[in-house]
C-alpha positions in Angstrom: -5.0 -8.4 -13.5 -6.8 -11.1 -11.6 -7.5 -13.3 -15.2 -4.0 -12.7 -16.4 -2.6 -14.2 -12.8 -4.9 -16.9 -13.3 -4.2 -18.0 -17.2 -0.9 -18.1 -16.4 -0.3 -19.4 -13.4 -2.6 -21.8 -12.9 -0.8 -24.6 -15.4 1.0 -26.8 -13.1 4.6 -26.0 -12.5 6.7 -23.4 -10.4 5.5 -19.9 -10.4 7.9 -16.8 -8.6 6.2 -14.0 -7.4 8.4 -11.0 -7.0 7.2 -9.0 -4.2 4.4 -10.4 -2.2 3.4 -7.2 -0.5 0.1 -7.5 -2.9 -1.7 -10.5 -1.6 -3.4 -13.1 -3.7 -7.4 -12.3 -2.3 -9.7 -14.1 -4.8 -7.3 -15.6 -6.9 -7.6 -19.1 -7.9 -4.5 -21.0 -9.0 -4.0 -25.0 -9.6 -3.3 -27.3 -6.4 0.0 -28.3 -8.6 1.5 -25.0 -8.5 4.2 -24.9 -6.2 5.2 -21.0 -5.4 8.4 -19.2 -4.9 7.8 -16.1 -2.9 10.5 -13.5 -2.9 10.9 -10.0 -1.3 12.6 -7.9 1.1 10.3 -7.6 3.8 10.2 -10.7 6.4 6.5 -10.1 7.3 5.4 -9.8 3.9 6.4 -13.2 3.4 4.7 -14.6 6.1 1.9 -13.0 5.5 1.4 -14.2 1.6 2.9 -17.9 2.6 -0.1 -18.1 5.4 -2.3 -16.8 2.6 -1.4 -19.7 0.3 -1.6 -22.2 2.7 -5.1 -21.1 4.1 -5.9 -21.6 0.5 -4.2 -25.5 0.5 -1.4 -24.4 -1.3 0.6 -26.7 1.4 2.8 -28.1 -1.7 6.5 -26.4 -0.6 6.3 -22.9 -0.8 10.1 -21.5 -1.3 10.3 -17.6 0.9 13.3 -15.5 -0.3 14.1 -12.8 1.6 16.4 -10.6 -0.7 16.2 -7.6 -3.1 14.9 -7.2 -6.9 17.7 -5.3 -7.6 20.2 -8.1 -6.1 22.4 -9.7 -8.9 22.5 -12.9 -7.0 18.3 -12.2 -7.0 17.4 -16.5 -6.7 20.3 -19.3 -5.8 17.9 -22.0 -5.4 17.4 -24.6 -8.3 13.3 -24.4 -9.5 13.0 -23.6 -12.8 10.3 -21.0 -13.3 7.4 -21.3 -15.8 5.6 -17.8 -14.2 6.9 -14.5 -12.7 4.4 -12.4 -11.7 5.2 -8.5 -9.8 2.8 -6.5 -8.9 3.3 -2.9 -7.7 7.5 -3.2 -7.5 9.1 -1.6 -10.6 8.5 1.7 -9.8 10.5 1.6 -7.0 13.3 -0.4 -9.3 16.2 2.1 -10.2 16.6 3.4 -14.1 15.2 3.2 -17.3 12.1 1.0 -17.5 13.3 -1.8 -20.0 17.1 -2.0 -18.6 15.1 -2.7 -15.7 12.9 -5.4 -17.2 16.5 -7.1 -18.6 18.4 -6.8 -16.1 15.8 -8.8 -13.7 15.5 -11.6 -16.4 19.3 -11.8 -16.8 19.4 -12.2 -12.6 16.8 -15.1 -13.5 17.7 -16.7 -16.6 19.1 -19.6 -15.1 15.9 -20.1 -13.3 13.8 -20.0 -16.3 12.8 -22.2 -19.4 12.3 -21.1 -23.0 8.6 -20.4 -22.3 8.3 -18.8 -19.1 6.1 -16.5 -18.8 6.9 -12.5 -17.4 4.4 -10.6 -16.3 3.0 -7.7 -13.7 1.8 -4.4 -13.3 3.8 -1.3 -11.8 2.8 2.3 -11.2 3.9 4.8 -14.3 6.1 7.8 -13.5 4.4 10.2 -16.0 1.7 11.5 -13.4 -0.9 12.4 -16.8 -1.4 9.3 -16.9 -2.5 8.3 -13.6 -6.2 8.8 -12.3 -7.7 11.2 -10.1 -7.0 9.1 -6.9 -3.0 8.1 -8.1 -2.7 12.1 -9.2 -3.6 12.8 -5.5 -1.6 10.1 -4.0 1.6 11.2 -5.4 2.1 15.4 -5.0 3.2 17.2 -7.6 6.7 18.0 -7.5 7.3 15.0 -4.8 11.0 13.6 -4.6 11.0 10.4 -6.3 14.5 9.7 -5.8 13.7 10.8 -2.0 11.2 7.9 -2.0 13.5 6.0 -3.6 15.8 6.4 -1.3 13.8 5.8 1.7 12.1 1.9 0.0 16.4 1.4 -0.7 17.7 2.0 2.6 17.2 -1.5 3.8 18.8 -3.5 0.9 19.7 -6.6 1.7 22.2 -7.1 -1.0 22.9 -4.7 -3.3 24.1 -5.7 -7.0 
């Protein structure tokens, strides 16, 4: 995941990051990129903006504090050449590509005819996780409970 974040973030331009719970550790990215860091969670803002600029990434770092599943999801006027998520899907309501579309409809207006999509999420179907995901989630667990529990907070529902 780290040499996909870096091929395509690294060429100068505006990269969003949707959910910065995951930090950036290690990763390497070009002094021109200028970040957009969006999520629901105040401190896990902070804490990837203070990240990026301990890393000299001091070049205007745009925090969001809104939900993924908001239709009004950015209002500010970059135009994205990344979006990266790591770890947020799974905790997107419905079917895996409406979710996919309905995100990129949110952002069209913020992206150009070759920005780049990309990210990694956790999979429902628990035969395809390892040994350590199998025993993270329990077998028969709730996911609409957890669901439930990650939505009570929204900031804006859409």
């Amino acid at each position: 995941m780290e040499a996909f974040y870096h091929q395509n973030v690294t060429r100068a331009g505006y990269h969003l990051e949707l959910g910065c719970g995951m930090e950036f550790s290690g990763f390497e990215f070009a002094k021109k990129t200028q970040f957009t860091l969006l999520d629901t969670d105040h401190n896990a803002l902070n804490a990837m903006e203070n990240l990026l600029l301990d890393h000299k990434f001091d070049k205007d770092i745009e925090t969001v504090l809104t939900n993924v599943k908001s239709k009004s999801l950015y209002r500010g006027n970059r135009i994205f050449n990344s979006v990266g998520s790591r770890h947020l899907l799974q905790w997107v309501p419905g079917a895996f590509p409406k979710k996919i579309s309905r995100i990129v409809e949110n952002l069209h207006p913020n992206m150009d005819e070759d920005t780049v999509f990309f990210g990694i999420t956790a999979l429902g179907d628990l035969s395809l996780y390892n040994p350590i995901g199998r025993f993270a989630v329990k077998p028969g667990q709730d996911m609409d409970a957890v669901e439930k529990l990650y939505n009570k907070d929204d900031i804006e529902s859409g």
